[in-house]
DSSP file (Angstrom, degrees, kcal/mol; ACC not computed):
  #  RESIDUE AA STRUCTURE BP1 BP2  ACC     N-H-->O    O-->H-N    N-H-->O    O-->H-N    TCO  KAPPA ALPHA  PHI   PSI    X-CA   Y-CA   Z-CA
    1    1 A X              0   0    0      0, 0.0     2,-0.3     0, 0.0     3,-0.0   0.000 360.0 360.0 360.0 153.0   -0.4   15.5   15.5
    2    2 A X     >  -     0   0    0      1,-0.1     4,-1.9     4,-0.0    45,-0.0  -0.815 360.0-114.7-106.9 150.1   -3.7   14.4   13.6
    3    3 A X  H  > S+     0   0    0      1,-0.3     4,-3.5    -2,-0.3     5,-0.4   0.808 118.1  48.0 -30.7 -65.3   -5.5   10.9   13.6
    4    4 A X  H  > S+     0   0    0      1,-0.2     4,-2.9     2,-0.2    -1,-0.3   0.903 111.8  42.7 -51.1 -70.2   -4.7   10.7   10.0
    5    5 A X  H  > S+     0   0    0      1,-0.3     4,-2.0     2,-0.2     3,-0.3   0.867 115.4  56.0 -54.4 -61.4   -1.1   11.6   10.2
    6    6 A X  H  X S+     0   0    0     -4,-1.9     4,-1.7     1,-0.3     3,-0.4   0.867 113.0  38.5 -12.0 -89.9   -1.0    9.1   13.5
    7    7 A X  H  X S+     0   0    0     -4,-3.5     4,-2.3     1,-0.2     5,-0.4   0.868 112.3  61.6 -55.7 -32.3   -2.5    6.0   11.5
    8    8 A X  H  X S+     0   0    0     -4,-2.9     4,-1.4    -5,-0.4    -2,-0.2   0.973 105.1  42.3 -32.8 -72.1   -0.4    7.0    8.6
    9    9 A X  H  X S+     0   0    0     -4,-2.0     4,-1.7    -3,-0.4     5,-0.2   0.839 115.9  50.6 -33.4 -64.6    2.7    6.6   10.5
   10   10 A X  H  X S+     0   0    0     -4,-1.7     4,-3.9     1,-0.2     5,-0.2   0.909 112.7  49.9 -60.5 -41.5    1.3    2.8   12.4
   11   11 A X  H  X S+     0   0    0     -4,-2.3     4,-3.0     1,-0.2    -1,-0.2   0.888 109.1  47.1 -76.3 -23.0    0.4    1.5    8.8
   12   12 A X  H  X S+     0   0    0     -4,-1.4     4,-1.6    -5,-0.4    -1,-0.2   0.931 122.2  40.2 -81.6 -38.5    4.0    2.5    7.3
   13   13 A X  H  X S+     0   0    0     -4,-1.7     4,-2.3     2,-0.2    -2,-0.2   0.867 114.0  54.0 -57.7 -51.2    5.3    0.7   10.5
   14   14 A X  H  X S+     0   0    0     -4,-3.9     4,-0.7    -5,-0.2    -2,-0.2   0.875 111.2  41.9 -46.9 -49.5    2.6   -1.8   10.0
   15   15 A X  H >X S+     0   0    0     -4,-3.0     3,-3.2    -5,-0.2     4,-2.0   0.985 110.3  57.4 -80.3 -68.0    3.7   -2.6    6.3
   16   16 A X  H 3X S+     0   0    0     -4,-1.6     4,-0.7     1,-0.3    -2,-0.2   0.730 111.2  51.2 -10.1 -53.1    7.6   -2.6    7.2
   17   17 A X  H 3< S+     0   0    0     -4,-2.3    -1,-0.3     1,-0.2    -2,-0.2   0.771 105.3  44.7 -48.6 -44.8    6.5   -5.1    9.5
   18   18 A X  H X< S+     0   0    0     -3,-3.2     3,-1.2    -4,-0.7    -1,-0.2   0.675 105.7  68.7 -99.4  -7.8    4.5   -7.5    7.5
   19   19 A X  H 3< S+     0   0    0     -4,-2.0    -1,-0.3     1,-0.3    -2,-0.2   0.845  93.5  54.5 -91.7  -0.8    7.3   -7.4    4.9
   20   20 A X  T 3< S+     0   0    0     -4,-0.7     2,-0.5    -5,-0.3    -1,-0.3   0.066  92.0 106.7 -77.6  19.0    9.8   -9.1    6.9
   21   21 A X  S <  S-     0   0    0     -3,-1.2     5,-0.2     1,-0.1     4,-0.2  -0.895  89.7 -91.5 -60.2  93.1    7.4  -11.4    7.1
   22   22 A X    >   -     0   0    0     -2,-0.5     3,-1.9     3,-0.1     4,-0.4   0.250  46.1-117.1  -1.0 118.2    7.5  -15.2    5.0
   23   23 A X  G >  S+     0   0    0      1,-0.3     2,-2.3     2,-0.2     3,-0.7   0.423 115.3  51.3 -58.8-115.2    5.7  -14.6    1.5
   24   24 A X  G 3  S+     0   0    0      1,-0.3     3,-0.5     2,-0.1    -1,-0.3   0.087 106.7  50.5 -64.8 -15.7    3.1  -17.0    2.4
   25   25 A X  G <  S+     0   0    0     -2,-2.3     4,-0.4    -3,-1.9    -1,-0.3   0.445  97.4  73.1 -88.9   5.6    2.3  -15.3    5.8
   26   26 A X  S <> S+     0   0    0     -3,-0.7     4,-0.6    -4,-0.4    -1,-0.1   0.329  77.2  83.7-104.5  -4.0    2.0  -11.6    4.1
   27   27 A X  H  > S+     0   0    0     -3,-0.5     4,-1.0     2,-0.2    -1,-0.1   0.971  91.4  35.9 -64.2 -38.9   -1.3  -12.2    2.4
   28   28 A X  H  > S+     0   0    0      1,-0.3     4,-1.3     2,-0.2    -1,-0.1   0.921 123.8  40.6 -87.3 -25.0   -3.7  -11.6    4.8
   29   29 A X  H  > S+     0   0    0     -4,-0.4     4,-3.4     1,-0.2     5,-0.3   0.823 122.1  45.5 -75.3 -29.4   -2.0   -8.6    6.8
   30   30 A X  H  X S+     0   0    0     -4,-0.6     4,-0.9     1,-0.2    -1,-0.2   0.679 109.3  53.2 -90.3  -6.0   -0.9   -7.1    3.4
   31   31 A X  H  < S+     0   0    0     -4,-1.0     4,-0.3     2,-0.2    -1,-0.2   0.968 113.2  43.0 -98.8 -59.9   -4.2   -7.6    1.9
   32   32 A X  H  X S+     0   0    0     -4,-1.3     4,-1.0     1,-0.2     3,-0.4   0.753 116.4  50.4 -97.0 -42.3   -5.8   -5.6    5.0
   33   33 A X  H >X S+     0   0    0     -4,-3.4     4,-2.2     1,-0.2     3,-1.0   0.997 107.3  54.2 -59.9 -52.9   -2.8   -2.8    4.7
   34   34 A X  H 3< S+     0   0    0     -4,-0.9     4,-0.2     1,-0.3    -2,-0.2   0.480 110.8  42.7 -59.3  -6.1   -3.4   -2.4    0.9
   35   35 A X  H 34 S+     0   0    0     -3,-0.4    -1,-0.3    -4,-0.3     4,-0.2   0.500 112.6  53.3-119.7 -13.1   -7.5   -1.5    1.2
   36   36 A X  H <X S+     0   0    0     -4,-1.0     4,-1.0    -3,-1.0    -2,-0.2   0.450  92.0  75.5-105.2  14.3   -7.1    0.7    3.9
   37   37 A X  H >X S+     0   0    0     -4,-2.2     3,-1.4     2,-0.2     4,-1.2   0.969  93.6  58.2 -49.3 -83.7   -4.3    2.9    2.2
   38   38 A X  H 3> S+     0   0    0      1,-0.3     4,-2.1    -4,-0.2     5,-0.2   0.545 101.4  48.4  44.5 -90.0   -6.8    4.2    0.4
   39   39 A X  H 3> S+     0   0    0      2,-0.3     4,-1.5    -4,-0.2    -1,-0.3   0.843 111.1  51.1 -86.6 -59.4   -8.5    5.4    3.2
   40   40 A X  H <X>S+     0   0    0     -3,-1.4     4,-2.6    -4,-1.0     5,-0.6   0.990 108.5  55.6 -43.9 -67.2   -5.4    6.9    4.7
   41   41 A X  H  X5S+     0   0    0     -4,-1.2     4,-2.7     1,-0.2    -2,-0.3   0.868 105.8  44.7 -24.4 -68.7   -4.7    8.6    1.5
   42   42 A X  H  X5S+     0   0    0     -4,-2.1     4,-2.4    -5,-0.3    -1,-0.2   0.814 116.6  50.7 -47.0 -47.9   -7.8   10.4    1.2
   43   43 A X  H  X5S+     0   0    0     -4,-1.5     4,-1.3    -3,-0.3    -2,-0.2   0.964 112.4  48.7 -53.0 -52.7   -7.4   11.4    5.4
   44   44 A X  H  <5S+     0   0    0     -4,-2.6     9,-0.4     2,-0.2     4,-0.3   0.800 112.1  48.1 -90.5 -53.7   -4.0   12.6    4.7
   45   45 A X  H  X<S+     0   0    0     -4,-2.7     4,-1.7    -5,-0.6     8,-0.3   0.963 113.3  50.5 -39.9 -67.6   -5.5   14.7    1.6
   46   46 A X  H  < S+     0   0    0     -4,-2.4    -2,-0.2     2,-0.2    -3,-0.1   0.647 113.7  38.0 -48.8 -62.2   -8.2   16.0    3.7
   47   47 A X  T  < S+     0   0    0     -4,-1.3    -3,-0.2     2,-0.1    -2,-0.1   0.925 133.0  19.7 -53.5 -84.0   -6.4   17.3    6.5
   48   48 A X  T  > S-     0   0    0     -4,-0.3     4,-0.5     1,-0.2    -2,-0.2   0.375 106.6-106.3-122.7  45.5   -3.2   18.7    4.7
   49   49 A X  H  X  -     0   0    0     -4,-1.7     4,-2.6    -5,-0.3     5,-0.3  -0.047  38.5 -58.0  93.5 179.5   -4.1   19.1    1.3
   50   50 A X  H  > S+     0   0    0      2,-0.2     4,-3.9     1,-0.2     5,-0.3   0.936 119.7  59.3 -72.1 -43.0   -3.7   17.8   -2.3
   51   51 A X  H  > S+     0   0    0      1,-0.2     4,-2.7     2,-0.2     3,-0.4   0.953 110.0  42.4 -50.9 -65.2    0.1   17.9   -2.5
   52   52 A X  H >X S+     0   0    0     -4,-0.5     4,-4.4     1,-0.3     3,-1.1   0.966 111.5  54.4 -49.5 -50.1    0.6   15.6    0.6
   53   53 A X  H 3X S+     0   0    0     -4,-2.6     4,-2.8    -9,-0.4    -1,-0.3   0.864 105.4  51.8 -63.5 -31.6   -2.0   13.3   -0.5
   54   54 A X  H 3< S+     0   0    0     -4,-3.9    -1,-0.3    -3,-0.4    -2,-0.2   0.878 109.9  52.3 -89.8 -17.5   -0.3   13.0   -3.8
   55   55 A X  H XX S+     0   0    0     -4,-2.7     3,-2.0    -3,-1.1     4,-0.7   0.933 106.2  60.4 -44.5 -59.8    2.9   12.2   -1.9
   56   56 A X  H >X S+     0   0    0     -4,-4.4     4,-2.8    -5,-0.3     3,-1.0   0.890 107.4  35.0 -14.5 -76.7    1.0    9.9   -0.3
   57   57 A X  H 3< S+     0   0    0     -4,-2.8    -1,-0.3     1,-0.3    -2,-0.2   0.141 104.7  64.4 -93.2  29.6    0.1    8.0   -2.9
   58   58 A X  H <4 S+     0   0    0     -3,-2.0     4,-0.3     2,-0.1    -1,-0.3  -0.029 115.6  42.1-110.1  -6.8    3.3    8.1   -5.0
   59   59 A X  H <X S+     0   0    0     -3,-1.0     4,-2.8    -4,-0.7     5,-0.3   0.662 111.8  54.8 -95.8 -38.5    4.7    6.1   -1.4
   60   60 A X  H >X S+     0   0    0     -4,-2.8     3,-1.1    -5,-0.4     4,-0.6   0.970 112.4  39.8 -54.5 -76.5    1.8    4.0   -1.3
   61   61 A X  H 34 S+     0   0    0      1,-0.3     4,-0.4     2,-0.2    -1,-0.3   0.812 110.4  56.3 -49.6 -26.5    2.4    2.9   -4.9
   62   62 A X  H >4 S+     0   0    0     -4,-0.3     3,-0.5     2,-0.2    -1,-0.3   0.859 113.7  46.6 -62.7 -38.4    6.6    2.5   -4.5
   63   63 A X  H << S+     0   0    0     -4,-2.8     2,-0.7    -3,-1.1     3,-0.4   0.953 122.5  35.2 -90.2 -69.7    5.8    0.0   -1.5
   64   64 A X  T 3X S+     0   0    0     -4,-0.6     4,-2.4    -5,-0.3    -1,-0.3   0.024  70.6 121.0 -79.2  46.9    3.4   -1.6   -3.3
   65   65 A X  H <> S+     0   0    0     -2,-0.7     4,-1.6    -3,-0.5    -1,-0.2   0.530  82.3  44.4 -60.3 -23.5    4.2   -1.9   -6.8
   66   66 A X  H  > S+     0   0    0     -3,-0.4     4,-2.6     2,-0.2     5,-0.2   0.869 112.2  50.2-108.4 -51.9    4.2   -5.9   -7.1
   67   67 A X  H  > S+     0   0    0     -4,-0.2     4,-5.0     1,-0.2    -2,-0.2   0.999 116.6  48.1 -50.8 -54.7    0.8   -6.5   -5.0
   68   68 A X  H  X S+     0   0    0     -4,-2.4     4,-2.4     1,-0.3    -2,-0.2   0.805 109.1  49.2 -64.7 -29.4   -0.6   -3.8   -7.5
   69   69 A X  H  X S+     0   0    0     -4,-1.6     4,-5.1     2,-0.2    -1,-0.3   0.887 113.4  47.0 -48.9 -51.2    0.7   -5.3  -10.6
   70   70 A X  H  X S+     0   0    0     -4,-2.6     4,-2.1     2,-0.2    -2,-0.2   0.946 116.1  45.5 -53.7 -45.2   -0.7   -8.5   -9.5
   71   71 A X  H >X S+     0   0    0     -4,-5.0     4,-2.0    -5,-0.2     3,-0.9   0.985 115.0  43.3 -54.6 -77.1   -3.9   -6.8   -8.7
   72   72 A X  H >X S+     0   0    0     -4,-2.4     4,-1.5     1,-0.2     3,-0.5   0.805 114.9  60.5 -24.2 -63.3   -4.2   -4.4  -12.2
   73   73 A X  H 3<>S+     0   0    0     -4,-5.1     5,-1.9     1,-0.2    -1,-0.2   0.846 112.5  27.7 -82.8 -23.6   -3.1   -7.7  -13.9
   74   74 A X  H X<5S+     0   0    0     -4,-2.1     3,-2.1    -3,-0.9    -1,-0.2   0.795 108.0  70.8 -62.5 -23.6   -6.0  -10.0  -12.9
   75   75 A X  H <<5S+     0   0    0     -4,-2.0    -1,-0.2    -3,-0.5    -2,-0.2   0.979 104.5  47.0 -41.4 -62.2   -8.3   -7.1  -12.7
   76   76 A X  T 3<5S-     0   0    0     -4,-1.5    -1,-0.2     1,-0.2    -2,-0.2   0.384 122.4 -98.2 -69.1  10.4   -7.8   -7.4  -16.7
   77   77 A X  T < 5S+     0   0    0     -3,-2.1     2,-0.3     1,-0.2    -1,-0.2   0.729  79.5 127.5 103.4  -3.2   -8.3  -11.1  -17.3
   78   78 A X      < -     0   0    0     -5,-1.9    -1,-0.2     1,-0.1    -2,-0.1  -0.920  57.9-124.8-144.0 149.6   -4.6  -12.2  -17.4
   79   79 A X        -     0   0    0     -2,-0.3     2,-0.4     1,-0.1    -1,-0.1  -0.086  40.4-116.4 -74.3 165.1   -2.7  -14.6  -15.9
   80   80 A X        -     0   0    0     -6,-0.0     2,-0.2     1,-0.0    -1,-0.1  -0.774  17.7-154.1-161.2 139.4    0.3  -13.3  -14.2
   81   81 A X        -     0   0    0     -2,-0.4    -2,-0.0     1,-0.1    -1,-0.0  -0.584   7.6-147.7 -89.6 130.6    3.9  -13.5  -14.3
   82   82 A X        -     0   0    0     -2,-0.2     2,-0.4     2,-0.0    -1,-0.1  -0.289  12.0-167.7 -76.2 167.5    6.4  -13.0  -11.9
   83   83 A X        -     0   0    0      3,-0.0    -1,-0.0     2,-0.0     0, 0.0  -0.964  13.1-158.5-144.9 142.4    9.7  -11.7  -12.8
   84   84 A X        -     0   0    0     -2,-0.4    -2,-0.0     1,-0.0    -1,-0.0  -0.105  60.1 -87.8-105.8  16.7   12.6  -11.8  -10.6
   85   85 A X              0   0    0      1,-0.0    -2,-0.0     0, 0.0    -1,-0.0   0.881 360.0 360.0  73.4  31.4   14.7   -9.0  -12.1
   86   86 A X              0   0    0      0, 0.0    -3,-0.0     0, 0.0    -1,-0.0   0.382 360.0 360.0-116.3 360.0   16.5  -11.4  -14.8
């Protein structure tokens, strides 16, 4: 098994983890998973090609859909609102 695929594996364990976690205790570990996906991605590319790597990041983005919204929306200047599924 390869480094990548290895740390791949601990960070998807890693994230599981930190979302049973209290929302106020999931910034700073979810802030630290969410810039070194990325980084995985890219490994995971590298090692066994584009098709995994674009799995990759089609998982990446399902688990973090709501951090990344929040991110994308400040990126653009605007405040942002949550919505609870009503």
């Amino acid at each position: 098994m390869t480094l990548s695929l290895t740390l791949a594996i601990l960070w998807v364990f890693a994230s599981t983890i930190v979302a049973f976690l209290p929302m106020e205790r999931q910034l700073r570990p979810g802030g630290l998973l969410l810039i070194v996906a990325p980084l995985l991605i890219w490994a995971l590319a590298r090692d066994f090609g584009p098709v995994v790597g674009i799995i990759a990041l089609g998982a990446f983005v399902s688990m973090y859909r709501n951090p990344l919204r929040y991110v994308w929306t400040r990126m653009r200047g605007n405040e942002f609102e949550e919505s609870h599924g009503e």
